[in-house]
PDB file with one MODEL, atoms N, CA, C and O in Angstrom:
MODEL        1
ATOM      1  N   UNK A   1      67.011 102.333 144.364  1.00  0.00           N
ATOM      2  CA  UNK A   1      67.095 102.966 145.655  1.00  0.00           C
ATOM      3  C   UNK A   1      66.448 102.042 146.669  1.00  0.00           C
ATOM      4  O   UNK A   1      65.453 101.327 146.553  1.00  0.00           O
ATOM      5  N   UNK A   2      67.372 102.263 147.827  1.00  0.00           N
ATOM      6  CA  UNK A   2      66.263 100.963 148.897  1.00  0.00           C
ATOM      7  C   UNK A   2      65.204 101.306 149.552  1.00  0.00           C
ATOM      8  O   UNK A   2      64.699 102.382 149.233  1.00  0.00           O
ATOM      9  N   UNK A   3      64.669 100.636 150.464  1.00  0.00           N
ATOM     10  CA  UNK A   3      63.224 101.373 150.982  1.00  0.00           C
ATOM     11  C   UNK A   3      63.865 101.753 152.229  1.00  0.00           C
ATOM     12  O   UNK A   3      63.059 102.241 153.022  1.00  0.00           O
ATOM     13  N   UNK A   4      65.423 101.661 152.782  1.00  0.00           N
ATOM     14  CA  UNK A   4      65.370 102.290 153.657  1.00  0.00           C
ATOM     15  C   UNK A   4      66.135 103.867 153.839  1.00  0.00           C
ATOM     16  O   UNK A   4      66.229 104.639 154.794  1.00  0.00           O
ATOM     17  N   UNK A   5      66.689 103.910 152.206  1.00  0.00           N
ATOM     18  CA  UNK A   5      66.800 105.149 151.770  1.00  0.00           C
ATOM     19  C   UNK A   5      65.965 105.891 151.546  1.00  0.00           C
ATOM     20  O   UNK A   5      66.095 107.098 151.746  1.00  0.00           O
ATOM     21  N   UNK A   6      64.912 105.354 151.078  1.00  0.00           N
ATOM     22  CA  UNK A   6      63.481 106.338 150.822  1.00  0.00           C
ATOM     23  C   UNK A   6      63.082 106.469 152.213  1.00  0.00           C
ATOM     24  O   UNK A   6      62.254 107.375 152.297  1.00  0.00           O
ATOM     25  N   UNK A   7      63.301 105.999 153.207  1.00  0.00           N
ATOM     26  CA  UNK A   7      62.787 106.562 154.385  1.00  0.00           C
ATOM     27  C   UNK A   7      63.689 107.641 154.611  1.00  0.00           C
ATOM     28  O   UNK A   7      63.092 108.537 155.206  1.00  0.00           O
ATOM     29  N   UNK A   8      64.909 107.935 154.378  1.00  0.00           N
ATOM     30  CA  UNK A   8      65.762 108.365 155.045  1.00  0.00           C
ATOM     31  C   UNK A   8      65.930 110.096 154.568  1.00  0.00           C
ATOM     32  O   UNK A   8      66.389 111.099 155.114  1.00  0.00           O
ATOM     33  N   UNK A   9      65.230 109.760 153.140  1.00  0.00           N
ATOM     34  CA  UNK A   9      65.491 111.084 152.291  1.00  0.00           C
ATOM     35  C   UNK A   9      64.029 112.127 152.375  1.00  0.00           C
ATOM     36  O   UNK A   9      62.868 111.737 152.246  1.00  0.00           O
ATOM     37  N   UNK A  10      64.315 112.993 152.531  1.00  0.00           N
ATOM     38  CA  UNK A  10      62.337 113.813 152.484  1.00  0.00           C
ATOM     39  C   UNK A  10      62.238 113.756 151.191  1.00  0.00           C
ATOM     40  O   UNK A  10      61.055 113.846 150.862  1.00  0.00           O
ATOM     41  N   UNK A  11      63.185 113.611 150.003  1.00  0.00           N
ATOM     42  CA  UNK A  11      62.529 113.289 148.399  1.00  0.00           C
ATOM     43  C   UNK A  11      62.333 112.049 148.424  1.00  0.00           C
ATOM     44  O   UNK A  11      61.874 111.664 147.349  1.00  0.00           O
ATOM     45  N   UNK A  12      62.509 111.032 149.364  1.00  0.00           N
ATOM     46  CA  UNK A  12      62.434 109.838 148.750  1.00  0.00           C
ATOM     47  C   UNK A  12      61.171 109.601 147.947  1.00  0.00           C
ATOM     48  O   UNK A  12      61.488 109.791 146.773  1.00  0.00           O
ATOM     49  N   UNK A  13      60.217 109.360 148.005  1.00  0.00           N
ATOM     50  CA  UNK A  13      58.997 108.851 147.257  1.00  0.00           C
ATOM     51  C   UNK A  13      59.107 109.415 145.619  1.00  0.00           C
ATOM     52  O   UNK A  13      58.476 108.795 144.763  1.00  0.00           O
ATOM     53  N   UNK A  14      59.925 110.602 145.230  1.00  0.00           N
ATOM     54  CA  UNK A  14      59.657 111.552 143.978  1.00  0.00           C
ATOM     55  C   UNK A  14      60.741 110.746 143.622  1.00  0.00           C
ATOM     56  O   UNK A  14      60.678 110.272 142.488  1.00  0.00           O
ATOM     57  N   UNK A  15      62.037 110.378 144.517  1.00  0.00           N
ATOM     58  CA  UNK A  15      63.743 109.985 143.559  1.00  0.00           C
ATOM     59  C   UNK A  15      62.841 108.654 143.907  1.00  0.00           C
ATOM     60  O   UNK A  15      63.349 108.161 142.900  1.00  0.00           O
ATOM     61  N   UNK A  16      62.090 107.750 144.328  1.00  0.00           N
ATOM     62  CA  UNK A  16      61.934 106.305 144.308  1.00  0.00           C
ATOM     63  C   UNK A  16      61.018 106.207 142.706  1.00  0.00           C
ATOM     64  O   UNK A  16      61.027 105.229 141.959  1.00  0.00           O
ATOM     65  N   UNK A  17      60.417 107.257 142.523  1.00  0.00           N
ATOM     66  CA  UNK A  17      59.498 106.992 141.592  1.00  0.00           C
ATOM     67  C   UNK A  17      60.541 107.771 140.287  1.00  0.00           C
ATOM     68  O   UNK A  17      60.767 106.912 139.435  1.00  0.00           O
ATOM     69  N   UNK A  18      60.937 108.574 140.071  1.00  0.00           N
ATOM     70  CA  UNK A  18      61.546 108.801 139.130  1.00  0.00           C
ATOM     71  C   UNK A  18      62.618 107.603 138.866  1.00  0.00           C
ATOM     72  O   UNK A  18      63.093 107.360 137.756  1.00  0.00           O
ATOM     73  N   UNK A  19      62.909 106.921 140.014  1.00  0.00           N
ATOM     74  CA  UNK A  19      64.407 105.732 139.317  1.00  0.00           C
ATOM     75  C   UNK A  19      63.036 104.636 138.977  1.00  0.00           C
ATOM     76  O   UNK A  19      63.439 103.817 138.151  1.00  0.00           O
ATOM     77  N   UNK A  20      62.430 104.524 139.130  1.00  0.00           N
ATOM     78  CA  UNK A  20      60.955 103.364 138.556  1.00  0.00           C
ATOM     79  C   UNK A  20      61.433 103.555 137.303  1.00  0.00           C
ATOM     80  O   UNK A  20      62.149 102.816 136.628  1.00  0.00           O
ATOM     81  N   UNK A  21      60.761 105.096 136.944  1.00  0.00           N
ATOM     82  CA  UNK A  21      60.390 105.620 135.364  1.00  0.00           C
ATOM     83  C   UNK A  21      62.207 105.089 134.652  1.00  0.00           C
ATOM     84  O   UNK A  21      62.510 104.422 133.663  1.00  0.00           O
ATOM     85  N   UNK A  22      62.865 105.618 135.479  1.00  0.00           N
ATOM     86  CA  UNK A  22      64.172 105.795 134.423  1.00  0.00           C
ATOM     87  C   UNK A  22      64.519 103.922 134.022  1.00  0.00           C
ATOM     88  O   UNK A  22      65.334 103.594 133.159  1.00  0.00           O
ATOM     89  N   UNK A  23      63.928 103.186 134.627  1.00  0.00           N
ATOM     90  CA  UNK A  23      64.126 101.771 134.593  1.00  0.00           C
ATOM     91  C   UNK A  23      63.402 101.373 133.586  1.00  0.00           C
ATOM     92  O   UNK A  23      63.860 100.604 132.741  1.00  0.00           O
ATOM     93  N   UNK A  24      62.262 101.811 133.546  1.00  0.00           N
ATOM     94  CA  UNK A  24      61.374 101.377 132.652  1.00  0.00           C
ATOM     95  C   UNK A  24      60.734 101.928 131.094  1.00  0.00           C
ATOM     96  O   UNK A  24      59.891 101.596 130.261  1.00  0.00           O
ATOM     97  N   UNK A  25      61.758 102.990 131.342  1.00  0.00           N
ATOM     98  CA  UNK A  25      61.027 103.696 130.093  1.00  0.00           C
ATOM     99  C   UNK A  25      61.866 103.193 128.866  1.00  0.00           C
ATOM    100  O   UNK A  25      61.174 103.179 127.848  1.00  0.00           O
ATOM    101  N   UNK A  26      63.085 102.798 128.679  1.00  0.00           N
ATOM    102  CA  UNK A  26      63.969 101.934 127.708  1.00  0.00           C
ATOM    103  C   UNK A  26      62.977 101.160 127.318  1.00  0.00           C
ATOM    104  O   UNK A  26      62.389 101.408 126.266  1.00  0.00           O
ATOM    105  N   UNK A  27      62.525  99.756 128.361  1.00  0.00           N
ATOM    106  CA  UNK A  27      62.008  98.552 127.560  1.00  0.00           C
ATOM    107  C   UNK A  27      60.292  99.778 127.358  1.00  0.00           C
ATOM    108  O   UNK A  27      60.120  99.396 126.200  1.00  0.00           O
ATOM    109  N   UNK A  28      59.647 100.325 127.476  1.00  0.00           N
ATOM    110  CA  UNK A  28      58.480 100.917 127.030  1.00  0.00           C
ATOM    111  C   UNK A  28      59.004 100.888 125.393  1.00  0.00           C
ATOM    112  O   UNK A  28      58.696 100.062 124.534  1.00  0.00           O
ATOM    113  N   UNK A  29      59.999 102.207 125.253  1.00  0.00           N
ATOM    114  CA  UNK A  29      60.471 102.576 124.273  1.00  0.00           C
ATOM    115  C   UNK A  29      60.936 101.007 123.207  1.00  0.00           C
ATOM    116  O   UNK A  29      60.232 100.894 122.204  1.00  0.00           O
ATOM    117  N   UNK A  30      61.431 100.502 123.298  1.00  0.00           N
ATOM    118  CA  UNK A  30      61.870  99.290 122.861  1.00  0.00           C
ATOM    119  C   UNK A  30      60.507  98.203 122.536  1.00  0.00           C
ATOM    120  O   UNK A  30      60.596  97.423 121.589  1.00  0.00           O
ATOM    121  N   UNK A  31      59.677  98.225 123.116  1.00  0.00           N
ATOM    122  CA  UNK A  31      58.820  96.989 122.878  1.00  0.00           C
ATOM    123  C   UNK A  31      57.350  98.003 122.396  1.00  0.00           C
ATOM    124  O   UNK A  31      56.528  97.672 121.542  1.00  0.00           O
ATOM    125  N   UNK A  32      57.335  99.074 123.083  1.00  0.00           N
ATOM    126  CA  UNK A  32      56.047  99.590 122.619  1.00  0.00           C
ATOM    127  C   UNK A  32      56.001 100.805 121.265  1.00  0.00           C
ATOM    128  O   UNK A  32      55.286 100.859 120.264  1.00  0.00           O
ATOM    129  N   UNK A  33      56.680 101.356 121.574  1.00  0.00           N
ATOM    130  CA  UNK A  33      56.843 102.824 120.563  1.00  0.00           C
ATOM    131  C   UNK A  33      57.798 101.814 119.052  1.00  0.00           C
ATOM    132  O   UNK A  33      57.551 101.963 117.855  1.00  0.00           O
ATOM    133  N   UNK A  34      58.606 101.082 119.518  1.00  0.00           N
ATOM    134  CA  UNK A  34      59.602 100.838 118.171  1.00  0.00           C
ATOM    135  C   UNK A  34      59.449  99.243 117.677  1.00  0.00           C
ATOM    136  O   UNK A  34      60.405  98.577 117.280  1.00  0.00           O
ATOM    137  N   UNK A  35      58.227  98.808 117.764  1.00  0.00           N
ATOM    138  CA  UNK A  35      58.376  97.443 117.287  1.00  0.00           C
ATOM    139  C   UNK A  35      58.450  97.034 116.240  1.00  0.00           C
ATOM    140  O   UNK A  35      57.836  97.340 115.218  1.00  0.00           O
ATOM    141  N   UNK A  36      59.570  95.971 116.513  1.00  0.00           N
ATOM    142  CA  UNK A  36      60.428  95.202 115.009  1.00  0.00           C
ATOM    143  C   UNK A  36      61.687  96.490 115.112  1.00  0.00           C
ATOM    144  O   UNK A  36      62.510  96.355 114.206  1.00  0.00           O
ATOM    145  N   UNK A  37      61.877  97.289 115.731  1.00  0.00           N
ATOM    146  CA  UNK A  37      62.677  97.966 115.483  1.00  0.00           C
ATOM    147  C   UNK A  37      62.689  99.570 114.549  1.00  0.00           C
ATOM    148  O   UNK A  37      63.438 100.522 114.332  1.00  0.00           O
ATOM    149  N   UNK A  38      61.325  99.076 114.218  1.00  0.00           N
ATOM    150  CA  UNK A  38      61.255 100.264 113.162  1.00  0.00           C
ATOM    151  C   UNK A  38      60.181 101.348 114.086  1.00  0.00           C
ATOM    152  O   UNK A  38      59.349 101.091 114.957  1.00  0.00           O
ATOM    153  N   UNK A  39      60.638 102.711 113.437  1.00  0.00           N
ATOM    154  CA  UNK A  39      59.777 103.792 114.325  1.00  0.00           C
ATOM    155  C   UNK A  39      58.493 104.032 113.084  1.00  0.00           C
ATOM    156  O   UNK A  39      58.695 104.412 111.930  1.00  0.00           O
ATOM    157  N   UNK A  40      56.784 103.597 113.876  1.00  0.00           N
ATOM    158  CA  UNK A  40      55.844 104.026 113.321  1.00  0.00           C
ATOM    159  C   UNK A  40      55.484 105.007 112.537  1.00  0.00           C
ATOM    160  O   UNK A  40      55.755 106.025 113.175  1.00  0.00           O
ATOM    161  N   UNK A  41      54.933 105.371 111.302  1.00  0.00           N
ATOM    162  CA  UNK A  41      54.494 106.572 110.866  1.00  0.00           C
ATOM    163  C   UNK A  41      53.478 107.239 111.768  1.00  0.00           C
ATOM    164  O   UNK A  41      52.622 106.740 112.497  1.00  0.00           O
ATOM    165  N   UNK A  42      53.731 108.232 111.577  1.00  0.00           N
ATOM    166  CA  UNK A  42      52.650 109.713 112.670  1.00  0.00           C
ATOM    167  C   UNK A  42      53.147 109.757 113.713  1.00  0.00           C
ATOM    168  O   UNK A  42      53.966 108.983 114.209  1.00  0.00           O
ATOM    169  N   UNK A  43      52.639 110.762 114.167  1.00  0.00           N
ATOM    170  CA  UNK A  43      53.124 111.431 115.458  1.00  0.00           C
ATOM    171  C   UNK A  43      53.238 110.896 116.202  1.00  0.00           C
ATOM    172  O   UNK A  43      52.643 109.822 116.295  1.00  0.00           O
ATOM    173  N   UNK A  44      54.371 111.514 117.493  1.00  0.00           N
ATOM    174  CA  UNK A  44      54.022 110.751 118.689  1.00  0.00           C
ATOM    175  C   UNK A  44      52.881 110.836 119.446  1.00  0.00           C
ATOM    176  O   UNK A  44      52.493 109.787 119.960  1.00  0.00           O
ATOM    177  N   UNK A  45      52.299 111.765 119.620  1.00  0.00           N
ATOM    178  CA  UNK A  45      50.767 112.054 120.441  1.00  0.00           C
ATOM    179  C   UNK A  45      49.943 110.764 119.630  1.00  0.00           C
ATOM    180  O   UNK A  45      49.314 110.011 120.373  1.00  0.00           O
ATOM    181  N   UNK A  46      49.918 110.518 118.397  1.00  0.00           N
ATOM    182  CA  UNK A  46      49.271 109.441 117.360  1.00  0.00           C
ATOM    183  C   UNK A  46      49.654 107.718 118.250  1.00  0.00           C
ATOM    184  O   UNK A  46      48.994 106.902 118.894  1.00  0.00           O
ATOM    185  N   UNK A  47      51.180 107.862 117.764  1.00  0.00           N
ATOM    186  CA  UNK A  47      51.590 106.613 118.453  1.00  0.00           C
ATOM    187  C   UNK A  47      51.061 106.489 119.989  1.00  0.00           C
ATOM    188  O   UNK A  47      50.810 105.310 120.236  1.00  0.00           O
ATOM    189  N   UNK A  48      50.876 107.145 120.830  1.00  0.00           N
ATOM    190  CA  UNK A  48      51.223 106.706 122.512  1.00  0.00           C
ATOM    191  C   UNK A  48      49.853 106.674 122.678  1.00  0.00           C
ATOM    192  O   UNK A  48      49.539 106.042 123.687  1.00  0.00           O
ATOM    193  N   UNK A  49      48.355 107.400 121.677  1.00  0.00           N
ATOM    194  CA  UNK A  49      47.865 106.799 121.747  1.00  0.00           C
ATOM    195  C   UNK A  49      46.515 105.824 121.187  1.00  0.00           C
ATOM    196  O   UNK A  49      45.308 105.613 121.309  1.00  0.00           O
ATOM    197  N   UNK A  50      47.791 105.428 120.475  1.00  0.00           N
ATOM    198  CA  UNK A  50      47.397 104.157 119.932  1.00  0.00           C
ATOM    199  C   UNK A  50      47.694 102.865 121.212  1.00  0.00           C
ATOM    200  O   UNK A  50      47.033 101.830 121.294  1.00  0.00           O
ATOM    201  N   UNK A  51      48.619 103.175 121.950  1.00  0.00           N
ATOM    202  CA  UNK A  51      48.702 101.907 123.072  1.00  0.00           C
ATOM    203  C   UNK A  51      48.200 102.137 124.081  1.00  0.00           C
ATOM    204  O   UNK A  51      47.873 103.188 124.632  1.00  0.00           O
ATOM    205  N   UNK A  52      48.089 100.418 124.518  1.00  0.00           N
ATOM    206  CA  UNK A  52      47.211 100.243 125.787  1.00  0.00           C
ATOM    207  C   UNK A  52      47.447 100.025 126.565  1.00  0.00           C
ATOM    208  O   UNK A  52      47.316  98.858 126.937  1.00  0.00           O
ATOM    209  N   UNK A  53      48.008 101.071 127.445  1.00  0.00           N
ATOM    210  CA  UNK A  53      49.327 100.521 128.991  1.00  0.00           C
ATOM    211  C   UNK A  53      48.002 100.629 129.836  1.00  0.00           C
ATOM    212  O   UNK A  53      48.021 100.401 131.046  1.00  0.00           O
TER     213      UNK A  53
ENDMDL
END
């Protein structure tokens, strides 16, 4: 979204920050939760925190 759409919209700041998350949560998922590809033993509450964002 551009910054002069986020001016333009009264959600902008919530749809600027939710298209952040939706960008970024793949490579999270991909490099942090599943590395080597394989999904960790234990929970997720276990896994997320075990990392150090």
């Amino acid at each position: 979204m551009s910054p002069s759409r986020v001016r333009r919209c009264p959600h902008g700041p919530a749809l600027l920050a939710a298209d952040r998350i939706a960008q970024s949560m793949p490579q999270a998922v991909d490099r942090r939760l599943t590395p080597g590809g394989e999904i960790p033993s234990g929970s997720i509450e276990d896994i997320i925190r075990q990392q150090q964002f």
